[in-house]
C-alpha positions, -999 to +999 in steps of 0.1 A: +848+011-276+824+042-284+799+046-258+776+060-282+778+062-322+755+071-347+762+054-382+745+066-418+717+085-401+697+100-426+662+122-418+642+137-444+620+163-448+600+164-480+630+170-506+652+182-477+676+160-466+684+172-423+711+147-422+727+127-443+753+099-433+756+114-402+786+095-384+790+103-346+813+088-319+813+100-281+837+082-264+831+079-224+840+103-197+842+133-218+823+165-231+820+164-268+810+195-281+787+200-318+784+233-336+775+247-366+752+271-383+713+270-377+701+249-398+734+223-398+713+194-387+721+198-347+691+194-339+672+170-359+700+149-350+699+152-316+656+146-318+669+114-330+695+105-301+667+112-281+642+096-292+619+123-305+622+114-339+626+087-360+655+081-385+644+075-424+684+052-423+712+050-405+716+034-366+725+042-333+751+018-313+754+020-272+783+001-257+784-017-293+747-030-292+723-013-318+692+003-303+658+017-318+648+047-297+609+053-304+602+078-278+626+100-250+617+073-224+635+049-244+666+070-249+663+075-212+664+036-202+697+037-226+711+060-203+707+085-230+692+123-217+686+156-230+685+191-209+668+217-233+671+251-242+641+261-227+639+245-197+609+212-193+597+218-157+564+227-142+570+264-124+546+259-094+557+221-085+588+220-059+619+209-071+621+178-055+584+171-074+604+179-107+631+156-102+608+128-097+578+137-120+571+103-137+596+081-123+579+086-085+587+067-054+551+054-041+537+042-008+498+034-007+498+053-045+511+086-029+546+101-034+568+087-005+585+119-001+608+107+026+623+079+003+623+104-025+643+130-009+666+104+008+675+093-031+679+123-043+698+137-018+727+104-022+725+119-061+730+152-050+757+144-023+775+122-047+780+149-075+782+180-050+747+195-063+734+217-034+697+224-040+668+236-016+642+209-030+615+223-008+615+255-033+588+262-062+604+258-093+592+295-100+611+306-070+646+291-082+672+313-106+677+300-141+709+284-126+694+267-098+665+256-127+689+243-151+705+223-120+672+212-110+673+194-149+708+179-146+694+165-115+660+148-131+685+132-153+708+114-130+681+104-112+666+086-139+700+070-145+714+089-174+749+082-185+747+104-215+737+141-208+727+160-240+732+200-231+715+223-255+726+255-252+732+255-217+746+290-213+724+309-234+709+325-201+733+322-173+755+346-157+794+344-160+798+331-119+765+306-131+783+291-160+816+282-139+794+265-118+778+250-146+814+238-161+828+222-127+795+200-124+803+188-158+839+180-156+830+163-123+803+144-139+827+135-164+853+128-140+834+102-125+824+087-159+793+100-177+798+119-211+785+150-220+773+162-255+778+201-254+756+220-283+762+257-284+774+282-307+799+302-282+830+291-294+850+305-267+828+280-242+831+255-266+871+253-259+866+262-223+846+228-213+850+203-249+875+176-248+863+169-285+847+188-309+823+183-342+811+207-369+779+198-387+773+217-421+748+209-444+734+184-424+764+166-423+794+159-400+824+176-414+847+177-393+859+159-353+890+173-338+902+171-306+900+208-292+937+213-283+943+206-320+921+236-333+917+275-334+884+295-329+893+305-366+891+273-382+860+257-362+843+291-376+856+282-414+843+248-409+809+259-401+800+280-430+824+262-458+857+270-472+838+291-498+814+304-476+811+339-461+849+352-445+838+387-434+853+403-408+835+417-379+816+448-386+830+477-371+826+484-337+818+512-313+852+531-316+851+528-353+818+531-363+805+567-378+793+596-361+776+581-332+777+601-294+798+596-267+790+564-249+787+590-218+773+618-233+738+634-227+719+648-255+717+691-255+693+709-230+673+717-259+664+677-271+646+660-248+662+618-241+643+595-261+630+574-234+629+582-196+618+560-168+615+579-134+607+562-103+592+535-118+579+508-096+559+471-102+550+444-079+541+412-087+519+396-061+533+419-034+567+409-043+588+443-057+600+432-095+608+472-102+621+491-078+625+529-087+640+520-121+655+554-132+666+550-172+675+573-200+680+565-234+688+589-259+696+590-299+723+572-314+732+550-286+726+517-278+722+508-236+725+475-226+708+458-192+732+433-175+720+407-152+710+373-141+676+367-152+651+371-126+661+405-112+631+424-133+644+428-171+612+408-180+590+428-157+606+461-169+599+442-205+563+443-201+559+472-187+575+488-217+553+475-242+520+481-217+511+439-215+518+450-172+511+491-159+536+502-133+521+508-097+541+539-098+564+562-116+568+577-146+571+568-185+584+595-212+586+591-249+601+622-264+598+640-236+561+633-234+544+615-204+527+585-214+502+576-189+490+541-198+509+525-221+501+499-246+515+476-276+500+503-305+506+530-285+540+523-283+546+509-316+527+544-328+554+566-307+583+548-326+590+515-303+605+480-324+602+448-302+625+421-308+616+394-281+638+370-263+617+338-276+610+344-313+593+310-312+565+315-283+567+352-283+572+367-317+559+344-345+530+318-349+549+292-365+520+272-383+509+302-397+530+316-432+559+340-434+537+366-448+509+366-421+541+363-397+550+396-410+521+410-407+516+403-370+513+436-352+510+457-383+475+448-397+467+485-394+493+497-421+481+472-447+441+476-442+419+498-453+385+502-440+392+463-422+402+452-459+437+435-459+458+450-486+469+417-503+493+432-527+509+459-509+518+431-483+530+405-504+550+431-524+565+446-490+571+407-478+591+400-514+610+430-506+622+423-470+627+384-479+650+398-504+666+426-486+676+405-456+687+376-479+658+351-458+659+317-474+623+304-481+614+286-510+574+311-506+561+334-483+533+312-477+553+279-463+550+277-428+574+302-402+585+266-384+600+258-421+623+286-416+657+277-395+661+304-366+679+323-379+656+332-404+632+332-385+651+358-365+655+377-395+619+376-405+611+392-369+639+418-376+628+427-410+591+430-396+600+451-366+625+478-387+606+475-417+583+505-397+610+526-392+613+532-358+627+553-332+639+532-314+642+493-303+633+471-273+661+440-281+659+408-259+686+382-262+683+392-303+709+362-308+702+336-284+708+305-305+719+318-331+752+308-350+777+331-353+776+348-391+733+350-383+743+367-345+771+391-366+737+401-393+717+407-362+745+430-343+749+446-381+717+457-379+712+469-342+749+489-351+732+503-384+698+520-365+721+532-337+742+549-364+709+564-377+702+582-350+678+558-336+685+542-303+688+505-288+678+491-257+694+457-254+689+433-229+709+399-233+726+374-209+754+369-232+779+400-214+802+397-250+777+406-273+767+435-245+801+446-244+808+444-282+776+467-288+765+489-262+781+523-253+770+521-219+755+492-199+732+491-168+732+461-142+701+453-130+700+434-098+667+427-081+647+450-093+670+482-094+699+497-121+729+495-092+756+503-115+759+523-151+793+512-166+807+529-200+814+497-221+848+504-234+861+510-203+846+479-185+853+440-186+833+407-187+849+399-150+835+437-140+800+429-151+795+392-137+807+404-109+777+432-101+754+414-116+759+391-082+753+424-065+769+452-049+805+436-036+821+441-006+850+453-006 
């Protein structure tokens, strides 16, 4: 018997069907993996599973017997749990106070923290989780964080573990680590359901696997029985869009050496010297040295944490460095901020294009306007027509499907919404660009339009600095990649002559040999 099945769910939105006669089986004791394109109908049906949102038909079966979920503590006293994308934990509380955040052991109406840590600890000694949960949240690496979530859940009894994207932001060693808790898990009886769009972690880690399209399920196969090739052909439609990669670094046009410097005579389009930050009295740059010159793109390795968001702000002028020194065309900048870098050529893509780079209840046109008001006002008048010609432009240009520019950004899927923030951002044509994770949770044709793009301004003549997690799309587009490890660039590889295993490996630190 399934342990869980979904049967003729249907949501609606307005005139747009999510899902429709969704049919879903996971059987027990296994990791049952869904992908498909944003927009597929992953998530809206997984909002449902959890109890987020409501189906408009359709029901959902455990162990045979139907149940109504109305809100995620229901799912959760089904067994039923969901570990995010972006993690749900309060930084400054300790990890233990996570764990236990609304399901709390009490004595007189305090925590009992002694019977609290004696439960958890049976969980964590039963499933081989070792975790300090005296440690602030904050403190933790996203690793230990998304363990501290895995942990929340079997404390509260889940049977069921939803995953969302679980390696979006973990280091190679950190996703290993990742995959042995699950097979144990699994091992020992709970089921997993695996959502990501990295098909080669897909067949890694997924007993099963299902391909939504449209909002529907298309296709369940187990994943000994399928190739990377037709999972992909799955997602996008029989008919739908078969290109090949774009070309990569050795084929691509007249771009420079991936170890060459640019001539005496031009000066390296970016240049960090010395440059030093701390963060209440803890170091998060540490003499970064960093040069970046025309027609390359450098990409930052490393587990997140060691400074690439501190370096981040720092860049864009939201943080000033303590000490060193910032050049831009060979020009000292001594105080940087988000016009004045944006005036000297800079294009931010940011990691979170939800939080970070759009105001979703605002439209797609005043989303496009966000950090630009200067070049369509005149005298603090908005120029309405220039802007909504420009907007019809780029909606067309980068092929964005939205029925108006004036519905809401959160109407968009995310990957256009992603395009949207990349139309915006090279729309200005700049000099250069400041990318960060430009394809986390993406699918994979909307992840090949972004690397198009990043290839194309490279080839221009412009330059890319790319920080991402994901050490495949780092080694597919950079010419050379840095490692950053707390705080400092320890190692400067040239990316065709380096490996995923090389990478993961420094981005641990220095080894020992």
């Amino acid at each position: 018997m399934p342990l869980l099945e979904t049967r003729h769910i249907v949501k609606r939105y307005g005139a747009v069907l999510a899902n429709q006669d969704v049919h879903f089986i996971l059987q027990p004791g296994t990791v049952h993996a869904l992908v498909g394109q944003n927009g597929a109908g992953k998530t809206t049906l997984m909002n449902i599973l959890y109890g987020m949102i409501q189906p408009d038909e359709g029901e959902i079966l455990i162990d045979g017997e139907k149940v109504q979920f109305h809100t995620p503590r229901d799912a959760l006293t089904h067994g039923l749990g969901m570990v995010h994308q972006h993690f749900m934990l309060i930084p400054p509380f300790s990890a233990l106070e996570n764990v236990v955040l609304g399901s709390e052991p009490r004595h007189l109406g305090l925590l009992d923290r002694k019977r609290a840590t004696r439960q958890i600890r049976d969980i964590m000694d039963t499933w081989r989780l070792n975790l300090d949960l005296d440690v602030p949240v904050e403190d933790l690496s996203v690793g230990m964080r998304q363990r501290v979530e895995i942990l929340r859940l079997l404390y509260q009894g889940a049977e069921i573990l939803i995953l969302d994207e679980p390696t979006a932001v973990l280091a190679p060693p950190e996703i290993e680590g990742l995959f042995s808790i699950l097979r144990s898990l699994c091992s020992r009886g709970k089921s997993v359901i695996f959502i990501s769009h990295k098909l080669k972690e897909v067949f890694e880690i997924a007993e099963v696997i299902s391909v939504m399209r449209d909002g529907q399920i298309v296709a369940t196969i187990d994943s000994d029985q399928a190739s990377r090739e037709e999972i992909a052909a799955w997602m996008v439609g029989e008919d739908g869009d078969r290109r090949s990669q774009h070309e990569s670094k050795s084929s691509a046009g007249p771009s420079k050496n991936s170890l060459s410097i640019s001539p005496d005579d031009v000066p390296p389009l970016l240049s960090l010297r010395s440059l030093s930050y701390r963060e209440h009295g803890v170091p998060q740059l540490d003499g970064v040295d960093l040069t970046l010159h025309r027609g390359e793109i450098l990409g930052i390795a490393g587990v997140e944490g060691n400074g690439q968001q501190a370096l981040v702000d720092v860049l864009l002028g939201i943080r000033q460095a303590d000490s060193g020194e910032i050049r831009v065309h060979g020009q000292p900048i001594s105080r940087p901020c988000p016009r004045m870098m944006r005036d000297l050529g800079m294009a931010y893509i940011p990691a979170d294009r939800q939080r970070e780079g759009s105001s979703l209840a605002s439209s797609i046109e005043e989303n496009f306007l966000l950090g630009r008001q200067h070049q369509y006002s005149r005298y603090g008048v908005l120029l309405t027509q220039a802007l909504s010609e420009e907007v019809a432009h780029q909606l067309d240009r980068y092929e964005i499907q939205a029925a108006h520019p004036n519905i809401p950004m959160q109407s968009l899927s995310g990957g256009n919404q992603q395009k949207l923030i990349i139309a915006r951002e090279l729309a200005s044509e700049p000099a250069w660009i400041l990318a960060v994770h430009p394809t986390r949770g993406l699918d994979i044709h909307a992840a090949e339009f972004v690397h198009s793009q990043l290839r194309e301004w490279r080839d221009r003549d412009s330059a890319v600095l790319l920080i991402s997690s994901d050490l495949d799309e780092l080694l597919k587009l950079s010419d050379r990649i840095a490692v950053m490890y707390r705080g400092k660039f320890i190692r400067l590889f040239d990316a065709a002559a380096t490996s995923e295993y090389e990478l993961g490996r420094w981005m641990l630190g220095p080894p020992t040999y």
